[in-house]
N, C-alpha and C positions, 0 to 999 in steps of 0.2 A: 412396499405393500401394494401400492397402485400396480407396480407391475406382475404382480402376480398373483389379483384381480383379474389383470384382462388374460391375463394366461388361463385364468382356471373359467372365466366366461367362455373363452375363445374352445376351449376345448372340448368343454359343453357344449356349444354349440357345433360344434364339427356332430361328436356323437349323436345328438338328435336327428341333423341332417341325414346321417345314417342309418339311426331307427325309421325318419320316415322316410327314405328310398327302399329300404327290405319291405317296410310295410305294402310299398304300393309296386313290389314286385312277385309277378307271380308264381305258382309253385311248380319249382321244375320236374318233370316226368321223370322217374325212374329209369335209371340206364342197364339195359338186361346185362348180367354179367359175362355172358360171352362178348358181348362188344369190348366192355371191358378187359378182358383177355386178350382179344385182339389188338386193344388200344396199349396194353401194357409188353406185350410181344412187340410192335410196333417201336415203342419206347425205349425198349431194353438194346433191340439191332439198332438204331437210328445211335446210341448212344456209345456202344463196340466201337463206328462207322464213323472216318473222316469223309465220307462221301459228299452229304454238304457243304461242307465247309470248305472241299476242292473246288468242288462246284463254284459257291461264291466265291471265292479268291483267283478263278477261273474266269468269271464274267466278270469280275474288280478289275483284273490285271490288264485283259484283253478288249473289252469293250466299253467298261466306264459306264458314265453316268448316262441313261437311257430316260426318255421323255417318250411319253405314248406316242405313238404315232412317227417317233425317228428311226433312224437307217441302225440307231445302236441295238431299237426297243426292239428292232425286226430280228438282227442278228442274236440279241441272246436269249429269245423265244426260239428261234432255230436250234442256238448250243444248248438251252434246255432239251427240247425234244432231240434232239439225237441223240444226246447224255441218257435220254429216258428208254431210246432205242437200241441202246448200247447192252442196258438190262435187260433188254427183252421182252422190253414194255412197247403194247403199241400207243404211238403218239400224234395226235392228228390236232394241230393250228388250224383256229379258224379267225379270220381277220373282219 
């Protein structure tokens, strides 16, 4: 019985905490539906596409764990923008 008191306190209190975070969040702008479009186009190819996920198992495999400022963080800032130049995207690092 005690316990599950604090279960149905605790859980109330979660949901308030909630009601008053939405309360004290403000109201987000309308997103015109051509961005939407774009963003759901975006979504649908990114999801066809093992591209990413080469990518990352690509900078996993090859370079490892990178800290800002190291010899790794440089190298797969490079293998991104080539990878990006490969698509025929232009790519310009700035350090």
């Amino acid at each position: 019985m005690k316990r599950a008191l604090c279960t149905t306190v605790a859980a109330l209190a979660v949901v308030y905490c909630g009601l008053c975070a939405a309360a004290d969040t403000p109201p987000q702008a309308a997103v015109d539906p051509a961005t939407l479009a774009n963003l759901d186009r975006i979504r649908q190819t990114a999801i066809k596409s093992d591209w990413a996920w080469e990518l990352l198992e690509d900078l996993a495999d090859h370079i490892g764990p990178c800290l800002s400022g190291s010899p790794q963080n440089a190298a797969a800032i490079n293998r991104v923008a080539a990878a990006m130049r490969a698509l025929g995207r232009r790519s310009r690092c700035s350090r």
